[in-house]
N, C-alpha and C positions, 0 to 999 in steps of 0.2 A: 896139529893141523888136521883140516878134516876136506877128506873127499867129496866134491859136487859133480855131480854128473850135467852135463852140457848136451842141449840140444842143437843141431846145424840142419836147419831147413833146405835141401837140394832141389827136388820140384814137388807140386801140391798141384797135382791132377792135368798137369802141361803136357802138351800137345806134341805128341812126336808126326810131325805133317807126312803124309806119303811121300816117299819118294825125293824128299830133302833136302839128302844129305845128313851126316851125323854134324848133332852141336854138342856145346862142350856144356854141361849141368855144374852149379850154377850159374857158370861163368867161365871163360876159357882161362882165369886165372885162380879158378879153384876154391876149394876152403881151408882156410884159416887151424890147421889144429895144433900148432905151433907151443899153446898154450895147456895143450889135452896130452894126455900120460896113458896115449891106445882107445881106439874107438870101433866102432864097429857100424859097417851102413845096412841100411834095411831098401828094397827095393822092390817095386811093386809095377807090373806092367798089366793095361788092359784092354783086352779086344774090343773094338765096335761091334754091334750087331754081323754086320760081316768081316769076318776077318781078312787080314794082310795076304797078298799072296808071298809078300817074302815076310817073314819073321825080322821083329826089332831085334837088335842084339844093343848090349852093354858092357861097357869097358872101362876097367878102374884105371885110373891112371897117377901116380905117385909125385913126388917133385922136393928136392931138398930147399928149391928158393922159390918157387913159384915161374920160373922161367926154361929150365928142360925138362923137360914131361917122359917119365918112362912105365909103360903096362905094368901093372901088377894081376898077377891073377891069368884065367883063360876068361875069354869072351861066354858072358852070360847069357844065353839065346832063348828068346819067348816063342810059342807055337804060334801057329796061322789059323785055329778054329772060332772060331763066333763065337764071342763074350768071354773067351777065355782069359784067364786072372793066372799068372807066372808073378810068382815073387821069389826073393832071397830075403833071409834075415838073418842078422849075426856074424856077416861077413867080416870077420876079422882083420883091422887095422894094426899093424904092430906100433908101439911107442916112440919110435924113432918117425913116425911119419911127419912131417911137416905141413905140404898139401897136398891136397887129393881134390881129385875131378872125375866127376862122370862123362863120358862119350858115348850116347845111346840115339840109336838111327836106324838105319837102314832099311825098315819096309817101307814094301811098297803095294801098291794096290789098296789100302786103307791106313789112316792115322789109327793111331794107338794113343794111348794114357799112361804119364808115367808119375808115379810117388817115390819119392825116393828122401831119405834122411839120413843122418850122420849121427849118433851117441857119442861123447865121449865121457872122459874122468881126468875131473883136473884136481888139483888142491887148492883150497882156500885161506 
């Protein structure tokens, strides 16, 4: 059997609006890694020319069926300065995850930018 590593597209440069509300990345029913054997997400947040006055924050969130959602992790929080670039990479998924969901939001006073993906390793 031979290992394939699996890419999960979360958002590709999408728009955290001012002031909002948090939404749920890529979808409030999450991703798929049911079939992945531990993954790890990469996340990337970016300032407009003027920055937020309150900072996006980001929140992992777990799920055995895709239907009750529980935190993993502490909240990942971006600064407030103009064009500033906040990323995580290699946030570790453990094996037993099923779905996962981003919840990323909260500033206000400017939109922000978010990139964010999923790695995992499945077998073939």
């Amino acid at each position: 059997m031979a290992t394939t590593k699996t890419h999960h597209e979360i958002a590709d440069g999408d728009t955290l609006t001012a002031a909002a509300g948090d939404t749920y990345w890529p979808s409030s029913s999450g991703t798929d890694l049911t079939g992945d054997f531990g993954a790890v997400l990469h996340a990337k947040v970016t300032n407009g020319a003027t920055g937020p006055t309150i900072p996006a924050s980001l929140n992992l969130e777990v799920s055995e069926d895709a239907t009750k959602w529980f935190g993993y992790g502490g909240t990942l929080v971006t600064g407030t300065g103009s064009n500033t670039v906040t990323q995580w990479g290699g946030v570790e998924l453990p094996p037993a995850t099923a779905y996962v969901r981003l919840r990323a939001g909260s500033n206000t006073g400017q939109d922000v930018t978010l990139d964010a993906s999923i790695s995992g390793l499945s077998v073939a």
